[in-house]
MIZA-730598 format. One line per 2 residues: number of its first residue (from 0); their letters; for each residue x, y, z of C-alpha. Coordinates in Angstrom, 3 decimals, always signed. Example, Ala and Ser with C-alpha at 12.3 -4.5 7.8 and 13.67 -1.06 7.14 Angstrom:
! residues 2
0) AS) +12.300 -4.500 +7.800; +13.670 -1.060 +7.140
//
This chain:
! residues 278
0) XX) -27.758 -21.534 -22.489; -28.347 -23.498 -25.823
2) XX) -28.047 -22.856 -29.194; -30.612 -22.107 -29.923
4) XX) -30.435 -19.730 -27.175; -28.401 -17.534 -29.675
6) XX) -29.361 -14.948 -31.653; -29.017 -15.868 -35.509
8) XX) -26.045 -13.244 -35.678; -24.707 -14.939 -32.665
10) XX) -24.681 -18.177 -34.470; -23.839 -16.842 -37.453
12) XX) -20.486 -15.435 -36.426; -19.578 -18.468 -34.751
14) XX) -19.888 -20.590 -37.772; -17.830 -18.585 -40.038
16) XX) -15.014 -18.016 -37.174; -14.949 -22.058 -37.536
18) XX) -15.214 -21.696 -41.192; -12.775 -19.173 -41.779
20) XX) -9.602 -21.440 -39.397; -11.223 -24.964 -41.187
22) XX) -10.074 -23.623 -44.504; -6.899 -23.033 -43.104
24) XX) -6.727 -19.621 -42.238; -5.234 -20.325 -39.538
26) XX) -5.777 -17.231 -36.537; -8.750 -16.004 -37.460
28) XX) -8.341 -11.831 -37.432; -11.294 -9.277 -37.138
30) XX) -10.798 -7.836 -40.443; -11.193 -11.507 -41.740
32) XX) -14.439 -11.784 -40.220; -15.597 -8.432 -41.156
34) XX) -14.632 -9.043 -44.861; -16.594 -12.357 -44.673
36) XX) -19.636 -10.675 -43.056; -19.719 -8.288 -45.456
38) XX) -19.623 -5.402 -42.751; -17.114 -3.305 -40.892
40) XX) -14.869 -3.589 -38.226; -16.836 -2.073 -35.687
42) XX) -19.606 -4.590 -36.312; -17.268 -7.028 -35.902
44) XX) -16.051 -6.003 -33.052; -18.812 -5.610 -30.832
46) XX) -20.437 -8.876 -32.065; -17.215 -10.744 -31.257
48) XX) -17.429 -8.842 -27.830; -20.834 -9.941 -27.398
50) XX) -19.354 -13.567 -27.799; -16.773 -13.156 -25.361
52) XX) -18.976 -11.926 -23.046; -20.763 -15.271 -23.519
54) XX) -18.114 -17.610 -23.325; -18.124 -18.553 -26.695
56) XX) -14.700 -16.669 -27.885; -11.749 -15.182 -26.377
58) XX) -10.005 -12.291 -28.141; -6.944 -9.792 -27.114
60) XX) -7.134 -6.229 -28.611; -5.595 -6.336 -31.924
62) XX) -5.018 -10.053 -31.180; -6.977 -13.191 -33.180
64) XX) -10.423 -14.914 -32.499; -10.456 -18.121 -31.319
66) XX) -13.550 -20.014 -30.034; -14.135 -21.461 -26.289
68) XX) -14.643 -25.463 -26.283; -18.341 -24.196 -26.037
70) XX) -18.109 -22.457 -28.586; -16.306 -24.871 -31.013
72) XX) -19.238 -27.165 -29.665; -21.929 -24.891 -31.145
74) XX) -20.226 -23.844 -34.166; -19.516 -27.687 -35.314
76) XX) -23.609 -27.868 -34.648; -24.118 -24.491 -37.064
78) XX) -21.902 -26.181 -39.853; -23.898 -29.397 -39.765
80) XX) -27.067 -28.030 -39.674; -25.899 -25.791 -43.318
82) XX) -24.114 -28.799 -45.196; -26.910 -31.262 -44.621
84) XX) -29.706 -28.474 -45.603; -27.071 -27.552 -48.570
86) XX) -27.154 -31.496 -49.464; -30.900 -31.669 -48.954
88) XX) -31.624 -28.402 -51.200; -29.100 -30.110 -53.945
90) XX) -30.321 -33.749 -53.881; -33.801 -33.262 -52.925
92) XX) -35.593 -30.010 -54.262; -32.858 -29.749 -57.640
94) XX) -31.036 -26.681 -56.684; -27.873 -26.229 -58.014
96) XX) -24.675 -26.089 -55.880; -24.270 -22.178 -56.356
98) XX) -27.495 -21.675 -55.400; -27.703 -23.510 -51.826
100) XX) -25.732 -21.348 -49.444; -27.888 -18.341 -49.052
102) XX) -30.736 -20.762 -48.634; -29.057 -22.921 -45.850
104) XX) -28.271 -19.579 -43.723; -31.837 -18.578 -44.005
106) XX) -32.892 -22.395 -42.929; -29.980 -23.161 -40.232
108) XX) -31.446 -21.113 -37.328; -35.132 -22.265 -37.676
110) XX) -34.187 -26.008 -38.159; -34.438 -28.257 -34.972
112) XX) -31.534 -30.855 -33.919; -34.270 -33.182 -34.881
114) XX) -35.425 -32.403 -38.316; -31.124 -32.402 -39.137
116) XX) -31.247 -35.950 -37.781; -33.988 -36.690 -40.196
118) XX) -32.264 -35.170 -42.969; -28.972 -37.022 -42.284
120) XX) -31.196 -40.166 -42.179; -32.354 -39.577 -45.223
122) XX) -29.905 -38.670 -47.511; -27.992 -41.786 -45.749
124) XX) -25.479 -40.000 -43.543; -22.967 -38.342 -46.056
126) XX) -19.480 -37.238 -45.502; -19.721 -33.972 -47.552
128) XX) -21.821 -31.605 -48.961; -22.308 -30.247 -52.128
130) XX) -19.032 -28.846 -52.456; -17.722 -31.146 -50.990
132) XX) -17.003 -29.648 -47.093; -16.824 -32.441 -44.499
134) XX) -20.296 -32.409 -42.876; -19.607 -33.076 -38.901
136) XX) -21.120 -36.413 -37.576; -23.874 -36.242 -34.471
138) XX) -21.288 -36.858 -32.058; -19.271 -33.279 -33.446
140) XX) -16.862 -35.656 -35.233; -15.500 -34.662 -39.090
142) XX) -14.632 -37.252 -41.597; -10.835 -36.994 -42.591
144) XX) -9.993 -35.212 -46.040; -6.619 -35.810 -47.584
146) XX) -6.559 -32.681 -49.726; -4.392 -29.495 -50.896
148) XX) -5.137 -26.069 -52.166; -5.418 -25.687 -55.389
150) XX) -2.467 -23.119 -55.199; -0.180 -25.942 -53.837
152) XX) -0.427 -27.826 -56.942; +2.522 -28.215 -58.882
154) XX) +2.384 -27.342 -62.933; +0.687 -29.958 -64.572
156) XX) +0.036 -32.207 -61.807; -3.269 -33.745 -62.701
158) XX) -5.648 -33.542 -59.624; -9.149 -33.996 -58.906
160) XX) -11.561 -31.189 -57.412; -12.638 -32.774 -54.413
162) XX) -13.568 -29.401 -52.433; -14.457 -25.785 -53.356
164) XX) -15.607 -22.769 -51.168; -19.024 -21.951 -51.316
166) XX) -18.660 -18.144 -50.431; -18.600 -16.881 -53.886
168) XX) -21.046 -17.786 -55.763; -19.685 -16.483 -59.123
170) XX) -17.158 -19.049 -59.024; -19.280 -22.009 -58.493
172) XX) -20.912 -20.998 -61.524; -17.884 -20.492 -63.628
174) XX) -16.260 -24.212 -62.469; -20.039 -25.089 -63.387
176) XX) -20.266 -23.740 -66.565; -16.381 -25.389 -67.890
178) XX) -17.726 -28.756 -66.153; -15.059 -28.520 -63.436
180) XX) -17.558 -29.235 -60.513; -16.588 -32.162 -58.036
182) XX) -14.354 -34.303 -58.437; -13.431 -33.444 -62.460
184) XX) -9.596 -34.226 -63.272; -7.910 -31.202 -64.023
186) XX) -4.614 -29.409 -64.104; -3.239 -26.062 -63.532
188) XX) -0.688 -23.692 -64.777; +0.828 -20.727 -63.722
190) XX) +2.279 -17.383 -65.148; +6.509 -17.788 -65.139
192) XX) +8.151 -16.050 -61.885; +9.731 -13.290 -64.094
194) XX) +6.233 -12.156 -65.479; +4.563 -11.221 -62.809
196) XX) +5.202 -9.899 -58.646; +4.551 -13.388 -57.327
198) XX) +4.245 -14.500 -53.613; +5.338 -17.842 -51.833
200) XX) +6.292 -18.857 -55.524; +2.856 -18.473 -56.851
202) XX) +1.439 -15.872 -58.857; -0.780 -12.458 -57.749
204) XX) -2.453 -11.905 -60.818; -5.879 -11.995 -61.993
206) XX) -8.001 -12.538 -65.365; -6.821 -13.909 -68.021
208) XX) -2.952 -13.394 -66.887; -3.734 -15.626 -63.235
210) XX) -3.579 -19.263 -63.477; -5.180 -21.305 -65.748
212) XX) -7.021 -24.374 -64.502; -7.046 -27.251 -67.569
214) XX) -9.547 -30.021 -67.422; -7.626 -32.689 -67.924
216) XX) -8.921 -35.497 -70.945; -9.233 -39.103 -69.864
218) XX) -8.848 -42.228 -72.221; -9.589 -45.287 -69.678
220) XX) -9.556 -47.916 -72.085; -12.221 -50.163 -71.576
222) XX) -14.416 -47.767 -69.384; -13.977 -49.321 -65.981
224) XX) -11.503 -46.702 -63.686; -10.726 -49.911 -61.322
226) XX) -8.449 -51.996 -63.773; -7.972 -49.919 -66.948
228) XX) -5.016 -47.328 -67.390; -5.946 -44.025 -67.619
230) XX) -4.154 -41.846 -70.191; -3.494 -38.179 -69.585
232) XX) -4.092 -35.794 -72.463; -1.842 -32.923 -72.623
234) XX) -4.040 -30.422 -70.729; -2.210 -27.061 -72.994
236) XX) -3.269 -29.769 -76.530; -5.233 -28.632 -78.295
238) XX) -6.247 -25.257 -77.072; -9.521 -25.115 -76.357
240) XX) -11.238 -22.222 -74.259; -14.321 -24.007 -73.444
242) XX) -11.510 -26.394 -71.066; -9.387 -23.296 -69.908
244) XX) -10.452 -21.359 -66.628; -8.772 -18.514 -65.730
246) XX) -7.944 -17.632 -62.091; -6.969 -15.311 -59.663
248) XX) -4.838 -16.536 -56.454; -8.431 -15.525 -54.285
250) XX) -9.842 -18.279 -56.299; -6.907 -20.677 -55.793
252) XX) -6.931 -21.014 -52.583; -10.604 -21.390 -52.571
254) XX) -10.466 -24.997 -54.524; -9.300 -28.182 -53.270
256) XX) -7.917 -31.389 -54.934; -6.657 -34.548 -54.546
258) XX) -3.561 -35.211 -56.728; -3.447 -38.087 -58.515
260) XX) -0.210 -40.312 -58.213; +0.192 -41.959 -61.634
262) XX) -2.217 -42.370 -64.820; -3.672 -45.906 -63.054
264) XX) -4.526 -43.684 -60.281; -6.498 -41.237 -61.823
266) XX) -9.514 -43.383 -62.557; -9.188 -44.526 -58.844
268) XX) -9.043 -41.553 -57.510; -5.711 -41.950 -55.053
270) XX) -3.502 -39.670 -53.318; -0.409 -38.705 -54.933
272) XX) +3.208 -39.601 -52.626; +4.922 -37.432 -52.296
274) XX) +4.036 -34.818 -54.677; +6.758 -31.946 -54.201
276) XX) +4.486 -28.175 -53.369; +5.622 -25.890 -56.063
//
């Protein structure tokens, strides 16, 4: 059987299985996968069933999902096919990165493994889409990303937004609308431990009492990042709500950066050492 040999729900549910553990979710639960669906349980269950029967998953009662080598195979194929159409839709036909995703799911099961080849060809075989999600090579291979949840940033660490989920759409529009898309330099700070319930060290609040993401103010000197110091503006000075996001911890752990070692590094773009988890 191929993939295309699936159903579209088939398919479907193995992508976001693959999804769901790639953004480091790590045992993938039903009620995960019903909650990403958008259906219940018993959906879920006899879909992932259905794949099991297939040799595509194995699953214990009340136990996690995790794919076959078949169906890891098929479900790389699924997430290539939807970040290249994303990065088509985006750089091709003008449609914004919050507007791609529902597109791509609608486009993924009718696309060959040829017109994706094309596509790759033509937009010159990139690494990521447009929110940045490693888009898996021909041979099933994924380019390396050196990045951390937004929640594991330390307090005014300065870090740049190399990654963000594309499952809610409302908050691609929101980074979007503050100018905090891919790869803007920003900051984040949280509510103290004794002012709100807080878990792992980092807050479980919401609205304008979550997190605040800053974006962070750049002077690099003579304009070029590769030789000029960067200077980092106080991201709390001055206090301006057109440059301060408020989060919940959902949306934390839906964002990924790339912190940024020293003020040289920040127009370069490198990895922090070292950079103590808060």
């Amino acid at each position: 059987m191929t993939l295309q040999d699936l159903s579209p729900q088939a398919q479907d549910y193995l992508k976001m299985i693959w999804d769901l553990r790639e953004w480091g979710h790590g045992a993938v639960q039903p009620s995960a996968l019903a909650y990403r669906a958008h259906v219940r349980a018993s959906t879920v269950s006899g879909a992932v069933s259905r794949l099991v029967a297939g040799g595509y998953a194995r699953h214990t009662p009340y136990g996690a999902i995790a794919l076959t080598e078949r169906g890891e195979r098929y479900a790389v194929r699924m997430a290539r096919k939807h970040r290249l159409l994303e990065m088509f839709l985006v750089t091709t036909l003008g449609y914004r990165w919050d507007e791609v995703h529902p597109e791509a799911d609608a486009l993924e099961h009718a696309a060959s493994d040829l017109m994706i080849d094309r596509i790759d060809e033509l937009l010159g075989h990139p690494d990521a889409d447009p929110h940045g999600d490693p888009i898996p090579r021909a041979d099933g291979s994924l380019p390396t990303q050196a990045a951390i949840t937004l929640v594991d940033l330390p307090d005014g660490v300065p870090a740049r937004i190399v990654r963000v989920n594309d499952v809610e759409p409302t908050l691609l529009h929101r980074l979007e609308h503050h100018g905090a898309g891919l790869h803007a330099v920003i900051a984040v700070s949280k509510p103290q431990k004794d002012d709100a319930a807080t878990s792992a060290g980092h807050a479980d609040r919401s609205g304008d009492e979550g997190p605040i993401m800053h974006i962070v103010a750049l002077n690099t000197g003579d304009g070029s990042p590769d030789t000029a110091p960067c200077t980092i503006t106080d991201p709390s000075d001055p206090p301006n709500p057109t440059n301060r996001i408020p989060l919940d911890a959902a949306e934390t752990a839906r964002i990924r950066v790339l912190p940024l070692r020293d003020e040289r590094a920040v127009g370069r773009g490198e990895a922090a050492a070292n950079v103590p988890r808060s």
